[in-house]
N, C-alpha and C positions, 0 to 999 in steps of 0.2 A: 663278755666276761662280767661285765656291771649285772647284767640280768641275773647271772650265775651266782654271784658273793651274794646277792638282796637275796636270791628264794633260798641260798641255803645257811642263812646263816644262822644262829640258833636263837629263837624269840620266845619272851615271856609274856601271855598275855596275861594282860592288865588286870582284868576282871577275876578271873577264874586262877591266876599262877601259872598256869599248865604250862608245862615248858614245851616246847618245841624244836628240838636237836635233829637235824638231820644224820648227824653221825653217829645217831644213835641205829637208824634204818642197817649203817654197815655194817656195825657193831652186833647186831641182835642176827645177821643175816650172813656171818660167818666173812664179811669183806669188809674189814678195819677199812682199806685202800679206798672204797667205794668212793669219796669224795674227790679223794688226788686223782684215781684215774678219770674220774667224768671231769676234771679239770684239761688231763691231757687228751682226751677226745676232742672237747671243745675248742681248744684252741688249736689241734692237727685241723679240723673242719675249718675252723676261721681263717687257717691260712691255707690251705687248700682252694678254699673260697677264690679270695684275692690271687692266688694267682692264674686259678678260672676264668674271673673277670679280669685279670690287666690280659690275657689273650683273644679276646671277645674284640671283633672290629669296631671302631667307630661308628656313627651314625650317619657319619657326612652332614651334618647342620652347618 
């Protein structure tokens, strides 16, 4: 989720202004949602994930 808020969150760069809005990608592409559902993706996956791995055996070490 940290990875997620940093790429999408909307940046000004410094030099030039140019704004950089990700919701603007939904907006212009007919899917206001685009953001909230790749939210709910990624974390159905993350936890999917974990309970992937807590079924996985040990290692025996």
């Amino acid at each position: 989720m940290e990875w997620l808020i940093d790429r999408y969150r909307v940046r000004v760069d410094k030099d030039s202004d140019i704004v950089n809005d990700p919701n603007a990608w939904g907006l212009e592409h007919g899917d206001p949602r685009y953001i909230v559902d790749l939210v709910a993706r990624i974390v159905r996956v993350s936890v999917e994930t974990v309970e992937i791995v807590e079924q996985l055996p040990g290692l025996g070490l």
